[in-house]
C-alpha positions as CSV (number, residue, x, y, z in Angstrom):
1,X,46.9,-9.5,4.7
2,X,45.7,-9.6,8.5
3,X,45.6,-5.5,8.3
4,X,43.7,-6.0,5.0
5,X,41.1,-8.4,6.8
6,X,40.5,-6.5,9.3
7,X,39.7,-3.2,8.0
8,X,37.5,-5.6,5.9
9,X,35.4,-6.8,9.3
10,X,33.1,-4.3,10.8
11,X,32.9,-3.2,14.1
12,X,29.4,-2.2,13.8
13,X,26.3,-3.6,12.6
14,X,25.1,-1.6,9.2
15,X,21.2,-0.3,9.5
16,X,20.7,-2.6,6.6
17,X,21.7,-5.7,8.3
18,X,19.7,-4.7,11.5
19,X,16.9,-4.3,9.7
20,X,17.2,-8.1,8.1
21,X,18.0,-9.1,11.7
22,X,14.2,-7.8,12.4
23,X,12.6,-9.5,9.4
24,X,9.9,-7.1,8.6
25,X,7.7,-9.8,6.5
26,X,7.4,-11.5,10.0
27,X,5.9,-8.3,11.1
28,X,2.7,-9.0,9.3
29,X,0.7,-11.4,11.4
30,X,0.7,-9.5,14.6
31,X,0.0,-6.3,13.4
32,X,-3.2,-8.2,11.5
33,X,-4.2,-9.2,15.2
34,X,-3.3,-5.4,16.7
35,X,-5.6,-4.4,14.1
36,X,-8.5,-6.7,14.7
37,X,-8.3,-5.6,18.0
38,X,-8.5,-2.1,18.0
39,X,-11.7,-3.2,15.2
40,X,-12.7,-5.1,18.1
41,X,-12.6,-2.0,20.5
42,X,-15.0,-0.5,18.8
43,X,-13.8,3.0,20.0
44,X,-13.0,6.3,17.5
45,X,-9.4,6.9,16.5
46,X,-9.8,10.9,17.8
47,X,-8.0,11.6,20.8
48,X,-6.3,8.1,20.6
49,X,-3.7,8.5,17.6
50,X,-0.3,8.5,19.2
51,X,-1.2,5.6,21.5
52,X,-2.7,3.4,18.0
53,X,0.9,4.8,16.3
54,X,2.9,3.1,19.9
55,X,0.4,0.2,19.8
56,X,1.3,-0.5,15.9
57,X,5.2,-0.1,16.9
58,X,4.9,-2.2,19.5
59,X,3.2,-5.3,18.1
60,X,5.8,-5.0,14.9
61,X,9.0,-3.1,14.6
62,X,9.5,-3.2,18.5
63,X,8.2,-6.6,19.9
64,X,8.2,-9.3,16.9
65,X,11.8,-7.7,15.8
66,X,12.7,-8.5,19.0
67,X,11.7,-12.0,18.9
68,X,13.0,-12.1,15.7
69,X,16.7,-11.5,16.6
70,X,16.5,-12.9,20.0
71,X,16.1,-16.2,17.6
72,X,18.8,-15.7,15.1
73,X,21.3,-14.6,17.6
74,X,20.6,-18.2,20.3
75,X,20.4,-20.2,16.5
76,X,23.7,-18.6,15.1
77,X,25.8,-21.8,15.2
78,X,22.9,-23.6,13.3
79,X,22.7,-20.8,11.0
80,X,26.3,-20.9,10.6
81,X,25.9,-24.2,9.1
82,X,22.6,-23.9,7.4
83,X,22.1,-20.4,6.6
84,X,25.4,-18.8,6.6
85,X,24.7,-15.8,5.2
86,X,21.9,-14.9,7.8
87,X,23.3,-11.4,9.3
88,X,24.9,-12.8,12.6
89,X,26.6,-15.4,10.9
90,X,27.9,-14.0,8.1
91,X,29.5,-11.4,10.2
92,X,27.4,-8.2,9.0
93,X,26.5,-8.1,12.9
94,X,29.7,-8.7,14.3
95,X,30.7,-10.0,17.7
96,X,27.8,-10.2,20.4
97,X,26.1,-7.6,18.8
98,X,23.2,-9.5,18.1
99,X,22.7,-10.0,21.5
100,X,23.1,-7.0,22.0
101,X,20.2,-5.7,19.7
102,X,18.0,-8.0,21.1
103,X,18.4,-6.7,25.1
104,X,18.4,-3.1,24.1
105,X,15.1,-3.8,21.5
106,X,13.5,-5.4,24.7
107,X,14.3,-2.5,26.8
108,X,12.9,0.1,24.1
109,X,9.3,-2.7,23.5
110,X,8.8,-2.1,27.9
111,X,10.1,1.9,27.6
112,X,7.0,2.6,24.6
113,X,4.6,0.3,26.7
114,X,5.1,1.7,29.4
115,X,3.4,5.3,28.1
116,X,0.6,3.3,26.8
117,X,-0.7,2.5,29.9
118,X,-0.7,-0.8,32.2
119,X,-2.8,-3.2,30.7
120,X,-0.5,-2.8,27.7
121,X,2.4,-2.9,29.6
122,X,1.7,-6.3,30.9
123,X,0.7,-7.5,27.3
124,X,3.9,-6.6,26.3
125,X,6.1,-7.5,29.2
126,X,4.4,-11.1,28.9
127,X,5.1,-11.5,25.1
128,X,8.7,-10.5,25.2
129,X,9.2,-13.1,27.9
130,X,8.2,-15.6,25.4
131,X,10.1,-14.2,22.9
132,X,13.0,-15.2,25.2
133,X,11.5,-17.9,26.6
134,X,10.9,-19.5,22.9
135,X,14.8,-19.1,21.9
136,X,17.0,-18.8,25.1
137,X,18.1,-21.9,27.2
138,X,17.5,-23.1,29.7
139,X,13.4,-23.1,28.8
140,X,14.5,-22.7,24.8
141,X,10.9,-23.4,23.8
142,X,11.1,-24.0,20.6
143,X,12.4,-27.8,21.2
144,X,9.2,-28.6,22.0
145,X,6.2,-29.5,19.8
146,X,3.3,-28.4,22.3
147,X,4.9,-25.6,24.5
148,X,6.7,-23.7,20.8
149,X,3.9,-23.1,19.3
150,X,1.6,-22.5,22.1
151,X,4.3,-19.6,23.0
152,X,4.2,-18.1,19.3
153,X,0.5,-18.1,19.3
154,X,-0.1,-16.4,22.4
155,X,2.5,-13.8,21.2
156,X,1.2,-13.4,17.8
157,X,-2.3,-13.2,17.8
158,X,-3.7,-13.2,21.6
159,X,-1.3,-10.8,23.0
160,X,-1.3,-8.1,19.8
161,X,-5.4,-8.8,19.6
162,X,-5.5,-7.5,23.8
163,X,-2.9,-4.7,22.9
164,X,-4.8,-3.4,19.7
165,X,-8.1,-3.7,22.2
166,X,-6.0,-2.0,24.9
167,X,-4.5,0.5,23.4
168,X,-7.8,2.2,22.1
169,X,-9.8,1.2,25.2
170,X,-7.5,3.2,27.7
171,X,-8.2,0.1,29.9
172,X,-8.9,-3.9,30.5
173,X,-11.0,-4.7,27.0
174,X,-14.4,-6.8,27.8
175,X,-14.9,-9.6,27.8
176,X,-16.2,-10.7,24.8
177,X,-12.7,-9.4,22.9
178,X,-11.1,-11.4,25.9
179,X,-12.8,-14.5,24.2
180,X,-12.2,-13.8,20.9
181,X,-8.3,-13.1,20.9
182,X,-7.9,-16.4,23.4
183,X,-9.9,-18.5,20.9
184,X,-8.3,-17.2,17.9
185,X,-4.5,-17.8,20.0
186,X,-5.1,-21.4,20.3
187,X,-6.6,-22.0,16.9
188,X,-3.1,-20.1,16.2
189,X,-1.3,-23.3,17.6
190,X,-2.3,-25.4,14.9
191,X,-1.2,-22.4,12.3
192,X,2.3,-23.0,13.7
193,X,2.2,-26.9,13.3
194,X,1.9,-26.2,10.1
195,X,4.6,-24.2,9.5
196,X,7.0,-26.5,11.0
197,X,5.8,-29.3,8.3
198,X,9.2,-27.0,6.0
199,X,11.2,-27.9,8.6
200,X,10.4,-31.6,9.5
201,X,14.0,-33.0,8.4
202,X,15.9,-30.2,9.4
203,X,14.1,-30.2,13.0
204,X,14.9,-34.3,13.2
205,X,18.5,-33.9,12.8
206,X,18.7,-31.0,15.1
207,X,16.7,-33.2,18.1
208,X,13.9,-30.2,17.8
209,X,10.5,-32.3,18.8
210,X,8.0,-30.6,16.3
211,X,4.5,-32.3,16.3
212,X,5.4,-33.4,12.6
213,X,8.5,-35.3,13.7
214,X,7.2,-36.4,17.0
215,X,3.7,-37.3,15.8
216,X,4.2,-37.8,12.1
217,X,2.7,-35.7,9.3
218,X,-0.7,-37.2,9.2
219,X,-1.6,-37.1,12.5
220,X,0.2,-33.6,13.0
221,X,-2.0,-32.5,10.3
222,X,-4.9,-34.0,11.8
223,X,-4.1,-32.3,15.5
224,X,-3.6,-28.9,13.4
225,X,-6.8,-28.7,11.6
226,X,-8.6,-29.9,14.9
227,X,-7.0,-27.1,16.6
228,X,-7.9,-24.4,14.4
229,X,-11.4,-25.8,13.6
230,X,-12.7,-26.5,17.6
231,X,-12.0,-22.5,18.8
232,X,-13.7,-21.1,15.4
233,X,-16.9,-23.4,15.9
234,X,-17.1,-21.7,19.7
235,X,-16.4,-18.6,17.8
236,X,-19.4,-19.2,15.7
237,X,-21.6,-19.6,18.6
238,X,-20.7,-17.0,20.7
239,X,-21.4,-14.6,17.8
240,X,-24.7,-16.4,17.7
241,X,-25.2,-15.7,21.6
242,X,-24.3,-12.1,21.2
243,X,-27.2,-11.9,18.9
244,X,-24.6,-11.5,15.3
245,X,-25.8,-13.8,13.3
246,X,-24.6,-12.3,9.8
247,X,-20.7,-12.4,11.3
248,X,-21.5,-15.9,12.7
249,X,-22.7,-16.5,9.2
250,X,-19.4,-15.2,7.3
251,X,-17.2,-17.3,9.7
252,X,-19.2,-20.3,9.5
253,X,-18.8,-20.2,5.9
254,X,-15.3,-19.6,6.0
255,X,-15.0,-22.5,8.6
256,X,-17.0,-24.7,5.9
257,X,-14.2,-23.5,3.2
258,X,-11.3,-24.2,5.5
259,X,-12.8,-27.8,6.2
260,X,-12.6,-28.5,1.9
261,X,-8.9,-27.1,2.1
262,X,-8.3,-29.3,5.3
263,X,-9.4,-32.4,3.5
264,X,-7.0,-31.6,0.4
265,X,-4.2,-30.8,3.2
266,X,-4.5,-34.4,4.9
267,X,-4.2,-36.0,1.1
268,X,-0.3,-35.2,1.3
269,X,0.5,-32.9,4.1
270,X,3.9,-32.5,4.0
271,X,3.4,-31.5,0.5
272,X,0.6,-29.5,0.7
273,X,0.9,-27.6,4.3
274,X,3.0,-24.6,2.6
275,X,-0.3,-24.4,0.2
276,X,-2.8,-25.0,3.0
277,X,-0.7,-21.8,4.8
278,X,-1.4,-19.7,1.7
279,X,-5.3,-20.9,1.4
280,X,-6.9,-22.0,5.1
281,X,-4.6,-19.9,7.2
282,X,-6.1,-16.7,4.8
283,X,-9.6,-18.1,5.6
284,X,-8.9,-18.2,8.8
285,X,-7.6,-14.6,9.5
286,X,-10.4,-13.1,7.2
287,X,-12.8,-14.7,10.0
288,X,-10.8,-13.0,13.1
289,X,-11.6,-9.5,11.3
290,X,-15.1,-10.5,10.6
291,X,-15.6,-11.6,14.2
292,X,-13.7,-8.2,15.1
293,X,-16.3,-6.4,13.6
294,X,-19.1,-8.4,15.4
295,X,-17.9,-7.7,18.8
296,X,-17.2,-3.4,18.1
297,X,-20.5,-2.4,19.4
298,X,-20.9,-4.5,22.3
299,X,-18.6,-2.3,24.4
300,X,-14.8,-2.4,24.7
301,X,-13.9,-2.5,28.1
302,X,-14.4,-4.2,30.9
């Protein structure tokens, strides 16, 4: 029986359960931002297609898989008990091979930034710190309501925004993309509120302090839609500043939309954040491409 159980436990992790590990649906909201930035850059993809092909590795199958089983392999003994049949857990990635993974995935994100140049470099450098920061003790930022979410945000759409901007610039984008991808990373913040609304009994018994257990879901909610409506109303002006009044337009009126799907959000919101995600948050990131567009002819770099 032992010899039987044995031969039955891999010693290797199967490409198939590596690839779960990544959780390539994760992948999309990055590589949304990567894209608005290189929109945003405003520069012509000849001359400039291996480093867009690194940049799009980078902000998906390198850096967010990496964030993605840095998490899973510091929440296997939750997982254990909640989602057993998560790939570390189950024992399709046996041993301390998820840890494993995640240090060599890190090592490959800095190796394919590093021949993109240093202003990508850094980008990257800085969002695989959070990565670990987010999931790994001592900092393990993901206990925390504010400093969670601020770190996903930053990573997800600040960070990929500057690399997309980066990458196709050859240098320090300008300013005005400098604005844009910092506004949009702490309207982000209130994205990822949100999303912990699924989680709000599930994070109480683990001692997790989301904003929707700390806070409540009402005034969570609240904080959430102020967060993501302040940064798009300075979004709106800048545009208006930088003399782009149809884009300031477009995200205005998507502003206006979100603010109807905000009031039917604070109704119920523990109910209704998953449809608020699926509604607002699509307004939202419609706006960042719009306000991409806007800033592609003013010059992108610095």
């Amino acid at each position: 029986m032992s010899r039987t159980l044995a031969a039955a436990t891999p010693t290797l992790p199967s490409p198939a359960a590596v690839l779960e590990l990544f959780k390539p649906i994760t992948w999309f909201p990055p590589m949304w931002a990567f894209a608005c930035g290189v929109v945003s850059s405003g520069q012509p993809f000849e001359g400039r297609w291996l480093f867009l092909i690194a940049g799009i590795a980078l902000t998906g199958p390198l850096v967010c898989a990496t964030s993605q089983a840095v998490n899973d392999w510091f929440d296997r003994h939750v997982d254990a008990i909640n989602e057993p049949h998560r790939p570390i857990p189950s024992g399709r990635i046996p041993g301390r091979w998820g840890l494993w993974i995640a240090i060599i995935w890190t090592g490959v994100s800095l190796g394919v930034a590093a021949l993109t140049g240093p202003w990508v470099l850094g980008a990257t450098a800085l969002g695989l710190a959070l990565a670990w920061a987010y999931s790994a003790p001592p900092l393990r930022l993901k206990r925390s309501g504010w400093w969670g979410p601020a770190a996903v945000a930053l990573s997800y759409e600040g960070l990929t925004w500057f690399t997309g901007a980066a990458v196709m610039a050859g240098a320090l984008p300008s300013a005005p993309i400098l604005w844009l991808a910092g506004l949009y990373s702490v309207g982000a913040h209130g994205i990822m509120t949100l999303n912990d609304f699924k989680a709000i009994e599930g994070d109480r018994q683990t001692g997790l302090k989301s904003l929707p257990v700390t806070l409540g879901p009402r005034r969570a909610a609240l904080l959430a839609c102020a967060v993501m409506a302040v940064p798009q109303t300075v979004v709106v002006a800048l545009l208006l500043s930088w003399d782009r009044p149809i884009q300031a337009g477009i995200v205005g009126l998507s502003l206006a939309l979100q603010g109807l799907a905000m009031a039917r959000l604070l109704r119920d919101p523990a109910r209704l954040a998953p449809w608020y995600n699926g509604t607002g948050v699509t307004l939202y990131v419609l706006g960042m491409m719009v306000a991409a567009t806007a800033v592609a002819t003013l010059g992108g770099a610095g």
